[in-house]
C-alpha positions as CSV (number, residue, x, y, z in Angstrom):
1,X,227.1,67.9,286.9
2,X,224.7,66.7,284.4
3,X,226.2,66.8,280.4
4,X,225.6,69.9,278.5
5,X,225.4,70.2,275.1
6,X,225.4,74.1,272.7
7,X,222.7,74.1,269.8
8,X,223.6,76.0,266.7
9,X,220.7,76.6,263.9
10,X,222.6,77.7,260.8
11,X,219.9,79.3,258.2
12,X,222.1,79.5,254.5
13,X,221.4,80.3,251.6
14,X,221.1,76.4,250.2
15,X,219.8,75.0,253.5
16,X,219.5,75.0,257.0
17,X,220.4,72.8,260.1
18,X,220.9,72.3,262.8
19,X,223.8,71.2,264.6
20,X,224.6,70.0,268.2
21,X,228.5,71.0,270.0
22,X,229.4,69.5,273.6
23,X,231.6,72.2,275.6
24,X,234.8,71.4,274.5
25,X,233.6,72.4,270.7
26,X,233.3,68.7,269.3
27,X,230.6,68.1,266.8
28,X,228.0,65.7,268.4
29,X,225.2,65.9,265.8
30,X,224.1,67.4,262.4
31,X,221.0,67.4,260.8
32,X,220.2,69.4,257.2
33,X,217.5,70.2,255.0
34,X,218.1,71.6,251.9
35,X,215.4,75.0,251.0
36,X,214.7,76.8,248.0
37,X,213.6,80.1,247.6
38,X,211.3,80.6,244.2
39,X,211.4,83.8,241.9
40,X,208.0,85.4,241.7
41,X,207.6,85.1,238.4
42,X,206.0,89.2,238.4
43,X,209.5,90.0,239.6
44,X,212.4,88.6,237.9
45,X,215.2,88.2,240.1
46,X,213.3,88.1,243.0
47,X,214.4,85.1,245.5
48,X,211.1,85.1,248.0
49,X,211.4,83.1,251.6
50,X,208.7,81.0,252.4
51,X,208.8,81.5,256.5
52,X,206.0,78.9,257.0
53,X,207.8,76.2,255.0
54,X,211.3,76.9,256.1
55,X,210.6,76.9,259.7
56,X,209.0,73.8,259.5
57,X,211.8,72.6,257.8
58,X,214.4,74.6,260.9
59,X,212.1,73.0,263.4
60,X,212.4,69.5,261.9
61,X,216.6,69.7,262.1
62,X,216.4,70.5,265.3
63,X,214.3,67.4,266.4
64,X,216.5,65.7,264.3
65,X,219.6,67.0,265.7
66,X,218.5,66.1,269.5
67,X,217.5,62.8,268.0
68,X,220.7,61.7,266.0
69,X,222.7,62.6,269.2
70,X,220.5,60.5,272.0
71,X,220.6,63.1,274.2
72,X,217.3,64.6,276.4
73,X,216.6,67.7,275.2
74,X,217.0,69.4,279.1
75,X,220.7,68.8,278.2
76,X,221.2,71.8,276.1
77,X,222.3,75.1,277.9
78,X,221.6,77.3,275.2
79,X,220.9,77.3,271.6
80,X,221.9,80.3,269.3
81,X,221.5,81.1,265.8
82,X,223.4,82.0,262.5
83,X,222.7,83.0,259.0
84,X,223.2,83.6,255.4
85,X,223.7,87.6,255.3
86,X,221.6,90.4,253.2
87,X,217.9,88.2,254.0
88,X,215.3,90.4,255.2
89,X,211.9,90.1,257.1
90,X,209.1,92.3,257.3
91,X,206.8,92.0,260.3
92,X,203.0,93.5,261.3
93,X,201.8,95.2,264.4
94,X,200.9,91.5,265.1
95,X,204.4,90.3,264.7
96,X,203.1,88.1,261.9
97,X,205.8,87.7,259.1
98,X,204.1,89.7,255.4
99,X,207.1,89.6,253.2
100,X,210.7,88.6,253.5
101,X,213.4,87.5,250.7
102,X,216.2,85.7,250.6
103,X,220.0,87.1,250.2
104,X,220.5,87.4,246.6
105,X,217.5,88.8,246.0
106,X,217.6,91.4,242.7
107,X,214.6,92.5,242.1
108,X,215.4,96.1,243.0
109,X,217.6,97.3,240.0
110,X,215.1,100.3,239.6
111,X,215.9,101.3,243.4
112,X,218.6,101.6,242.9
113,X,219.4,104.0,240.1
114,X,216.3,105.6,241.9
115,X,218.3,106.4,244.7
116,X,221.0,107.7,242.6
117,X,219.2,110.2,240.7
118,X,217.6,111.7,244.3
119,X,221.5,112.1,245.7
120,X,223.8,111.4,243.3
121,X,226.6,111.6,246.6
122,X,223.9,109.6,248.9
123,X,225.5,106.4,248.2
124,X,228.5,107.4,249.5
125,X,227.8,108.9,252.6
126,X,225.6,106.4,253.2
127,X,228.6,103.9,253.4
128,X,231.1,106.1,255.0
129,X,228.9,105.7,258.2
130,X,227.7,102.2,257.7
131,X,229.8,100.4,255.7
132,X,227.7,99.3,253.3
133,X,226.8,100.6,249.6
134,X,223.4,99.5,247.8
135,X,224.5,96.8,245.9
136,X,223.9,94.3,249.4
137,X,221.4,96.5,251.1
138,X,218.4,96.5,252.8
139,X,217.0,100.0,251.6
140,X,216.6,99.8,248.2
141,X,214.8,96.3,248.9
142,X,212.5,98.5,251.5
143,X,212.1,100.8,249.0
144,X,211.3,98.3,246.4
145,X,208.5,96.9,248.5
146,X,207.3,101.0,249.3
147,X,206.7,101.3,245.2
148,X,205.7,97.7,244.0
149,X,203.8,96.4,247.0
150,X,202.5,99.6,249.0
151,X,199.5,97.5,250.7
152,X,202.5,95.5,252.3
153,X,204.9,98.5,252.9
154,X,202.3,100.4,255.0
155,X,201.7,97.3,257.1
156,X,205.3,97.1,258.4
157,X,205.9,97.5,261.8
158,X,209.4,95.8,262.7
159,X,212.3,94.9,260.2
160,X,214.6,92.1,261.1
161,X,217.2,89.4,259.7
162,X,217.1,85.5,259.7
163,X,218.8,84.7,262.6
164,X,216.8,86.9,263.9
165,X,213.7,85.9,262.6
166,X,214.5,81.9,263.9
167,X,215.2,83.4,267.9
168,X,212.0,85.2,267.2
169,X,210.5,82.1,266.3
170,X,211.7,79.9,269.1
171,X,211.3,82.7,271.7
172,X,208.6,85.7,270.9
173,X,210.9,88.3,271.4
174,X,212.0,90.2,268.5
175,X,215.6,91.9,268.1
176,X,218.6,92.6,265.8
177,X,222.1,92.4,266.4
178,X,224.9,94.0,265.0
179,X,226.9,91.7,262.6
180,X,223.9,90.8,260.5
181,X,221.9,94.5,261.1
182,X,225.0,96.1,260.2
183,X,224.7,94.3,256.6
184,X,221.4,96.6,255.8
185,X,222.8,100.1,255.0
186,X,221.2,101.1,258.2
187,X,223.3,100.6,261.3
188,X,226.1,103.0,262.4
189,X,229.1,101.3,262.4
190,X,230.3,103.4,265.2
191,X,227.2,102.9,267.5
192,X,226.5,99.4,266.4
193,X,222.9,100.2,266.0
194,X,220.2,101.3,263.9
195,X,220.0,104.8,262.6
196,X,216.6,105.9,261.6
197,X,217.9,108.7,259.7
198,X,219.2,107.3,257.1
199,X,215.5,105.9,256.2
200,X,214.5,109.6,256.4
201,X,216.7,111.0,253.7
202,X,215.5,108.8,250.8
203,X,211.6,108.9,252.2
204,X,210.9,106.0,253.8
205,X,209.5,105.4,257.2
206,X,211.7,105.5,260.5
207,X,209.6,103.8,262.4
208,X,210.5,100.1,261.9
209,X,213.1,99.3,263.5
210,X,213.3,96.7,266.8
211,X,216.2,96.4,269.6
212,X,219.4,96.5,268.7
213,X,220.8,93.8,271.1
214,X,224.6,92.8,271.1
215,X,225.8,89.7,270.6
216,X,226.2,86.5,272.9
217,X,223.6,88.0,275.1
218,X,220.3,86.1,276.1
219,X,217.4,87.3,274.1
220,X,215.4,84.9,275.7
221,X,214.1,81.5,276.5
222,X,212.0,79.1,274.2
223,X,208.7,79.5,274.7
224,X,206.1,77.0,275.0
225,X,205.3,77.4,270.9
226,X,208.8,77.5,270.2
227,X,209.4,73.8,272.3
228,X,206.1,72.5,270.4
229,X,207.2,73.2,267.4
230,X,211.0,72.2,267.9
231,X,211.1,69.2,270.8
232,X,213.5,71.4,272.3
233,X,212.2,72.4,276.6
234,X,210.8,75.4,277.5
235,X,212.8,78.1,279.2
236,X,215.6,76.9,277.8
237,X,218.3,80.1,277.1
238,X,218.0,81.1,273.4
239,X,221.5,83.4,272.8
240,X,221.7,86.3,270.4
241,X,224.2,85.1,267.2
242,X,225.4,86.7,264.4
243,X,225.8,86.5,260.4
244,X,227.8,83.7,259.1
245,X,230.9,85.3,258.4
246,X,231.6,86.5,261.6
247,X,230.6,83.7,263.2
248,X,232.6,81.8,261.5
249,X,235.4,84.1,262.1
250,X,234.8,83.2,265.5
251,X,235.0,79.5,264.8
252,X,238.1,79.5,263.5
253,X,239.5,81.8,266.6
254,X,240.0,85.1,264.5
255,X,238.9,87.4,267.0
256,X,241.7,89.7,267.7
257,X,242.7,92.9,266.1
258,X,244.7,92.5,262.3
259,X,243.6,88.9,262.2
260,X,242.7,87.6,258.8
261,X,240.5,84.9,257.1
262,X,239.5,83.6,254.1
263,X,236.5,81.4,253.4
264,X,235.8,79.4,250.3
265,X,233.1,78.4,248.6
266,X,231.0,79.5,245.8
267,X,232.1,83.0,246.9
268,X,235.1,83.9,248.6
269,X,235.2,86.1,251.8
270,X,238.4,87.9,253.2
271,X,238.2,89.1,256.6
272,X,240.2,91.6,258.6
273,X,240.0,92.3,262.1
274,X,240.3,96.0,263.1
275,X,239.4,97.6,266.9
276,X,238.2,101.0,265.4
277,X,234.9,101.2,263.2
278,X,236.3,103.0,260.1
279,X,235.9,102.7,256.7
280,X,237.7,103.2,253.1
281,X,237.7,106.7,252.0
282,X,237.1,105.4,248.0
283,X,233.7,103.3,248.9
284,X,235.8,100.0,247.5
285,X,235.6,97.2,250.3
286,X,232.7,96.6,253.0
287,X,233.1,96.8,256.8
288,X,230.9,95.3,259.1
289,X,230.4,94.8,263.0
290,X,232.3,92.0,264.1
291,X,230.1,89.2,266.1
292,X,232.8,90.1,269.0
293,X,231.8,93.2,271.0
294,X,234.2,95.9,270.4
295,X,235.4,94.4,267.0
296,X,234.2,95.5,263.2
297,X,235.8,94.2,260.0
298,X,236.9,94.5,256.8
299,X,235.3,92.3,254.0
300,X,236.1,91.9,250.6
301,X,234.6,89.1,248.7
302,X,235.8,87.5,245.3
303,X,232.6,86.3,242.9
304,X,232.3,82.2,242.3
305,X,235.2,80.8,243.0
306,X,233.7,77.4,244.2
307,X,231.0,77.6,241.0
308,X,233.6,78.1,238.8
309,X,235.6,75.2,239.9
310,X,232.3,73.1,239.9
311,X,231.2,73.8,236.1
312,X,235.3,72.8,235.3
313,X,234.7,70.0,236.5
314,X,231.2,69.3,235.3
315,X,232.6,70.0,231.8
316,X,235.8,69.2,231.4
317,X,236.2,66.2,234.1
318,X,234.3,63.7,233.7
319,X,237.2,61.4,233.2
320,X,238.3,62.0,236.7
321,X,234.5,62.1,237.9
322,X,234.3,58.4,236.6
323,X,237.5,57.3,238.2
324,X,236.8,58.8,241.5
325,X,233.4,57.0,241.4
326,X,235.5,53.8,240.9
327,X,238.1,54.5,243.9
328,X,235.8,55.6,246.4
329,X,237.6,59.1,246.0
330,X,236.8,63.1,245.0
331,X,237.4,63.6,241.6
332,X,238.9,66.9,243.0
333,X,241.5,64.9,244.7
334,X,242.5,63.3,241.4
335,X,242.6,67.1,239.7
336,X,244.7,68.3,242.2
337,X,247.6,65.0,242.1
338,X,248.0,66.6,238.5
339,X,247.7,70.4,238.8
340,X,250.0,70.5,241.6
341,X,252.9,69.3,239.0
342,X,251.9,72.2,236.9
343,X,254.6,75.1,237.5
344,X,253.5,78.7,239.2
345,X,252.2,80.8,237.1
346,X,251.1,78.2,234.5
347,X,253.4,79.2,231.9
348,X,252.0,82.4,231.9
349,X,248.2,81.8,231.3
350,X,246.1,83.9,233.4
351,X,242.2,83.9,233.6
352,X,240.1,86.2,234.6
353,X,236.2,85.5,236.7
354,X,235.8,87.9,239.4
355,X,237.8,90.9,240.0
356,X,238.8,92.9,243.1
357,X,236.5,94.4,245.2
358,X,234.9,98.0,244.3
359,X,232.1,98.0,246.1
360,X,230.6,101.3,244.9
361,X,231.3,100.4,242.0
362,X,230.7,96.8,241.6
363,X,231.0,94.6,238.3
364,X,232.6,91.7,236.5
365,X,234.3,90.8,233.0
366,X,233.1,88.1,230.9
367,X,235.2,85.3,232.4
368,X,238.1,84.2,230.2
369,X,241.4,82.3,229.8
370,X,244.0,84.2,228.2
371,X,247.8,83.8,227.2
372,X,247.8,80.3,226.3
373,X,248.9,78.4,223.0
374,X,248.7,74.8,221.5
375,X,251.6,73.0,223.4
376,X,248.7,70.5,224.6
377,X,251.7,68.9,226.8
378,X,252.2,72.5,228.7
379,X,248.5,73.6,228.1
380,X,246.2,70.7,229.3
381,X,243.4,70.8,231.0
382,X,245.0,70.7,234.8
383,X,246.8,73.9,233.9
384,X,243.4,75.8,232.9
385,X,241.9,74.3,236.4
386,X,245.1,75.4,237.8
387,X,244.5,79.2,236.7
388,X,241.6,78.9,238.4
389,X,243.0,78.6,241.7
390,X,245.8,81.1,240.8
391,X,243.2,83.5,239.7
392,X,241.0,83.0,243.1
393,X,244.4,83.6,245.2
394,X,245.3,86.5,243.0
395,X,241.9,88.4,243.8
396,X,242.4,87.5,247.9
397,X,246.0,89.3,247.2
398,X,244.4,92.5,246.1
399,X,241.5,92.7,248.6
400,X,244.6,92.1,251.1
401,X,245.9,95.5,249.8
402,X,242.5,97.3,249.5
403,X,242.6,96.8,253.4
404,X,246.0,97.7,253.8
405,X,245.6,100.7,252.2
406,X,242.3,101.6,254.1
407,X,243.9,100.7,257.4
408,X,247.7,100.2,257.0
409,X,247.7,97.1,258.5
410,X,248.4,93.7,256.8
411,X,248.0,90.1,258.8
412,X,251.1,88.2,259.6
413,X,248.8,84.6,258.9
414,X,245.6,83.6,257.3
415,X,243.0,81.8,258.3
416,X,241.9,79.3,255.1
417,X,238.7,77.8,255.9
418,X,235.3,76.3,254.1
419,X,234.7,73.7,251.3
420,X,237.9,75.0,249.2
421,X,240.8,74.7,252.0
422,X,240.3,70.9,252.3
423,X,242.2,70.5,248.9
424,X,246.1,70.9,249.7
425,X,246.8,72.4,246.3
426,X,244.7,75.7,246.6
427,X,245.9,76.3,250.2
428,X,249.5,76.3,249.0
429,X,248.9,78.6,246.3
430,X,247.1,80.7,248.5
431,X,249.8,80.7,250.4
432,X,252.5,81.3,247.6
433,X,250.6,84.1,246.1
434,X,249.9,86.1,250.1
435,X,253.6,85.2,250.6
436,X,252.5,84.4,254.4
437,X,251.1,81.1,255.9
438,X,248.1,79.8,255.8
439,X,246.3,77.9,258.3
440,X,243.5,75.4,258.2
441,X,241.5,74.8,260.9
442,X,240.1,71.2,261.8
443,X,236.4,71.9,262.4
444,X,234.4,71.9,259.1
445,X,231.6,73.3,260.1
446,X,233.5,76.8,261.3
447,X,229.8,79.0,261.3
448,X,227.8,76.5,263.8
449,X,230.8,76.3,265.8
450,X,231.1,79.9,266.3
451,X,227.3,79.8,267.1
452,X,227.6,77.5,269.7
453,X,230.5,79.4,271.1
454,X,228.2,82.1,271.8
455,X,225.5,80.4,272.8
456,X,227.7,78.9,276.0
457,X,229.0,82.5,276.2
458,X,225.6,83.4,276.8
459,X,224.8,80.9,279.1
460,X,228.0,81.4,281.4
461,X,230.0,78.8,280.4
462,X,232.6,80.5,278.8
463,X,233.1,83.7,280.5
464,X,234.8,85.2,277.3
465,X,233.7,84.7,273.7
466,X,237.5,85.5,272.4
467,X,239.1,83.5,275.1
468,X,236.6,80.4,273.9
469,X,237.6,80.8,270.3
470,X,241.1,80.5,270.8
471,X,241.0,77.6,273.1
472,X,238.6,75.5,270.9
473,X,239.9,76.0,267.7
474,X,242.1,73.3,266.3
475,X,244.5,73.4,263.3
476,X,244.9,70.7,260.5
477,X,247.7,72.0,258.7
478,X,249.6,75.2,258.5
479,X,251.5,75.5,254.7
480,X,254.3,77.9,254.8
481,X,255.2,80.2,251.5
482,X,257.5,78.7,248.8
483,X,259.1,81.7,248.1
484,X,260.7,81.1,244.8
485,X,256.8,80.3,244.0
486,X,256.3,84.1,245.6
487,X,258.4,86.0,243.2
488,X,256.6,84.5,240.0
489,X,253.2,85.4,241.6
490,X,254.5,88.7,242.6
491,X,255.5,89.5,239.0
492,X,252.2,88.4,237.4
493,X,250.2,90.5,239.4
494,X,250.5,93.6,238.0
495,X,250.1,92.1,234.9
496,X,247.1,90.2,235.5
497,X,245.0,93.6,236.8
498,X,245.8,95.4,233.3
499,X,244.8,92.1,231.5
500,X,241.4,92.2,233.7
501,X,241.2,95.6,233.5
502,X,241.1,95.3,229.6
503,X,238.4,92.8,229.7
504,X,236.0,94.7,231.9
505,X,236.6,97.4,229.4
506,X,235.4,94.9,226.8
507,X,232.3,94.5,228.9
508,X,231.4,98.0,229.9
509,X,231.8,98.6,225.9
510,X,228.9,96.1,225.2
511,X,231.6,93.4,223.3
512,X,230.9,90.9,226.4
513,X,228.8,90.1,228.9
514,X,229.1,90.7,232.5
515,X,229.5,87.5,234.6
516,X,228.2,90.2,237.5
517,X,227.0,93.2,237.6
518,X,225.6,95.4,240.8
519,X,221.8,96.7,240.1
520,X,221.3,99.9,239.5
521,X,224.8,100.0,237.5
C-alpha cells in the first residue's frame, strides 16, 4: 500500500500553517506564516480578518508543507482543520465572505450592556443552555454589525467559524461543527447544534445559520479551486475539525470522562472532561462541546500567563538574554537553573495578574507583587519570576475547584502541555500546588496533531478517534508532587484569594487599573 500522510491547517491567532502527520502521529512537515489582523481605526478594539490575504497566505503553507516533506500530493488521505476560537465569518446568498473578525475582537462593549439593559437575566439563561456568557460571544458581535454596519447585517446569509471558513475554502461546502459553534452563545450544549432562538429573543435574525455537522466526519473533497489554489489533488477527503482546545485535548489523548489538561501560553486553558452537557449553576466557568462525539467540557482559562513571563524577561533579563545568546541556550533555561533554588512559596511574596475564572462576571486587578521586603539575597529577581509561576499554578488550582464544585469530580492526573510545560521548573510547581502529577506529552505541536487524528478518523484509518489518541500520544516526563512543597501551597492559598480579592477591590474603586476587563462590564 502506497504511504499516507494526515494534513492539518491550524488557523491561530498569530499565524497559520500548515502541518503534515504520517499514521503513526510523527511530524513529517511544518510550514508557518505569521498574519495580522488590523484595528479599523473607526472602531477601536476592533481586530478585522482579511480572508483574501490570509488564505493566500493558508494556501501558501500548504504548498509548502507538501513541498518541505517530498511527498506527491495524492499521498495525503485527508486533510482537516483547526482554529483559534471566538473568530467569526459572515457570508452572502453568494457565499462570498462580507465581514469577519478575528478572536479578540472588542469592538462590541456597547452590545453588550445593550443586551443587559433588554434582559437584565438574559445573560444567564443564555449560558445555562450554551455554556457561554457574552464576554466570548458571537451575538453581541452580530449585533454589533446589526447597529454599526446595517448595509452588511442585512446581507448575511450563513454564519460560520475559521476552520470552517478554510474547509469551505478548500471544498465549497459550508458547515459548522460543535466545538468551535458551541463557542458563539448559540449552540445547545445538549443538542450540539444551533438554536435559532436564542437570536430571536435579543432581535436579530434566525435565519443564518448553516449545517451543524459533527466532528471527524467528511464534509467533503477539495474541489478543483481548492487544489488550484493549494497544490493539494482534487477529491481528496477534506474532514470536519474542531477548535484548538479540543483538538488539542485530543492530541494529548485526554478524551475520556474526568480527564484534565492544562495548556500554556500567553493564556492558560484548563480542561475537564465530563460525559453529560451541564453547566455551573453561578455562570463562573465555560463548557463547551468536546471535539469527541458524546464528550463536552469544562474550561476555565487564567489571563497572560506566557505574556507576563515574556515582559519579565524583556525587562528584567537581559543579563540572561545575553548569556543565552552566547551558549547557544534559552535565556528561560538559565532563569529557571536559579528559580528552582528559590523555596515554595517564595518567602511568602505572592503576586497577583489574572484571577480565577467568573465568567459572568469577568475582570482583572492591576497586576502586582506584594509581601516582599529588601533582603535583596531572599528577594532577587528569580524569586519575583518565581511568583509568577506560583501565581499561574495557583489560578489552575482554583479553576480545578470551580469544576469540582460544578461537577463533583476532580482528575486524578493532568495533562501539562504548550510553550510553558517545556520548562521543568513550572511543571513541578504545577504539580506541587494540584498536589497530583503532571504529565507532559512529547509532541509539541498537540492542536495539528489532534487535527490529523481526525482527519484519518475521517478517512477510515482509525476506526476510533479516542482509541487513536491514546495510542499516539507519547509522554516526556511525568513529575510527581513533593508534598512537603504541597502543604506550603495549600496554606497560601487561601491567603492569596483575599490578597487578590483586595486588589480587584482597588480596581473596581477606580485606585487601579484593570489588566482585563469583559465589555459591557
Amino acid at each position: 500500500m502506497a504511504s499516507q500522510y494526515l494534513m492539518a491547517i491550524d488557523a491561530g491567532t498569530g499565524s497559520v500553517r500548515a502541518v503534515l502527520f504520517d499514521t503513526e502521529g510523527r511530524q513529517i512537515s511544518c510550514v508557518q506564516h505569521e498574519w495580522t489582523h488590523l484595528e479599523d481605526p473607526r472602531w477601536p478594539g476592533s481586530m478585522d480578518f482579511d480572508w483574501t490575504t490570509n488564505w493566500k497566505l493558508a494556501s501558501d503553507c500548504v504548498r509548502g508543507a507538501i513541498r518541505e516533506a517530498g511527498i506527491d500530493a495524492s499521498e495525503i488521505a485527508a486533510v482537516s482543520t483547526t482554529c483559534m476560537r471566538e473568530g467569526i465569518v459572515l457570508y452572502d446568498k453568494a457565499g462570498r465572505e462580507i465581514w469577519a473578525c478575528a478572536n479578540v475582537d472588542a469592538r462590541s462593549t456597547d452590545e453588550v450592556g445593550e443586551l443587559i439593559r433588554m434582559n437584565p437575566g438574559l445573560e444567564k439563561e443564555i449560558y445555562l443552555e450554551t455554556g457561554e456568557t457574552y464576554a466570548l460571544g458571537a451575538l453581541p458581535r452580530i449585533l454589533w454589525v446589526k447597529n454599526k454596519m446595517p448595509e452588511v447585517y442585512e446581507k448575511i446569509a450563513a454564519v460560520g467559524m475559521f476552520n470552517d471558513w478554510l474547509i469551505y475554502r478548500l471544498t465549497g461546502i459550508l458547515a459548522v461543527e460543535p466545538s468551535n459553534g458551541s463557542t458563539t452563545g448559540m449552540f445547545s450544549l445538549r443538542t450540539r447544534a444551533w438554536d435559532p432562538s436564542i437570536m430571536e429573543k435579543v432581535g436579530l435574525r434566525p435565519d443564518i445559520f448553516p449545517a451543524a455537522i459533527e466532528c471527524g466526519t467528511v464534509a467533503g473533497v477539495v474541489s478543483q479551486q481548492g487544489a488550484a489554489d493549494t497544490g493539494l489533488i482534487p477529491g481528496t477527503k477534506v474532514v470536519v475539525g474542531g477548535g484548538d482546545a479540543q483538538l488539542g485535548c485530543v492530541g494529548v489523548g485526554v478524551v475520556d470522562a474526568n480527564q484534565a489538561a492544562v495548556f500554556g501560553g500567553s493564556f492558560w486553558q484548563y480542561e475537564f472532561n465530563t460525559a453529560k452537557p451541564d453547566t455551573d449553576e453561578g455562570c463562573r466557568v465555560r463548557v463547551n462541546c468536546h471535539a469527541v462525539p458524546g464528550m463536552w467540557q469544562y474550561e476555565a482559562l487564567a489571563f497572560k500567563p506566557g505574556l507576563a513571563m515574556r515582559w519579565y524577561r524583556d525587562a528584567f533579563c537581559q543579563e540572561e538574554i545575553e548569556k543565552a545568546k552566547a551558549l547557544g541556550t534559552d535565556p528561560y533555561a538559565l532563569m529557571n537553573e536559579k528559580a528552582e533554588k528559590i523555596p515554595a512559596g517564595c518567602y511568602g511574596m505572592m503576586c497577583t495578574f489574572s484571577d480565577v475564572m467568573n465568567f459572568i462576571c469577568w475582570k482583572h486587578a492591576a497586576p502586582t507583587f506584594t509581601n516582599f521586603d529588601f533582603d535583596a539575597e531572599k528577594f532577587n529577581k528569580y524569586t519575583f519570576y518565581r511568583a509568577i509561576m506560583e501565581n499561574t499554578a495557583m489560578i489552575t488550582r482554583g479553576h480545578m475547584d470551580l469544576v469540582y464544585e460544578a461537577t463533583g469530580n476532580r482528575p486524578d492526573e493532568v495533562v501539562f502541555a504548550g510553550g510553558a510545560s517545556k520548562g521543568g521548573v513550572w511543571c513541578q510547581i504545577l504539580s506541587d500546588v494540584l498536589g497530583l502529577p503532571v504529565k507532559v506529552p512529547v509532541v509539541k505541536e498537540a492542536t495539528a496533531l489532534g487535527a490529523a487524528i481526525l482527519a484519518g478518523h475521517g478517512a477510515g484509518i482509525y476506526p476510533d478517534i479516542s482509541e487513536a489518541a491514546r495510542r499516539l500520544v507519547q509522554w516526556d516526563k511525568v513529575y510527581t508532587p513533593n508534598m512537603e512543597n504541597h502543604k506550603v501551597y495549600e496554606e497560601m492559598y487561601g491567603p492569596w484569594r483575599e490578597v487578590y480579592r483586595a486588589h480587584l477591590e482597588l480596581s473596581d474603586r477606580g485606585l487601579t487599573r484593570y489588566m482585563w476587563i469583559a465589555p459591557g462590564l
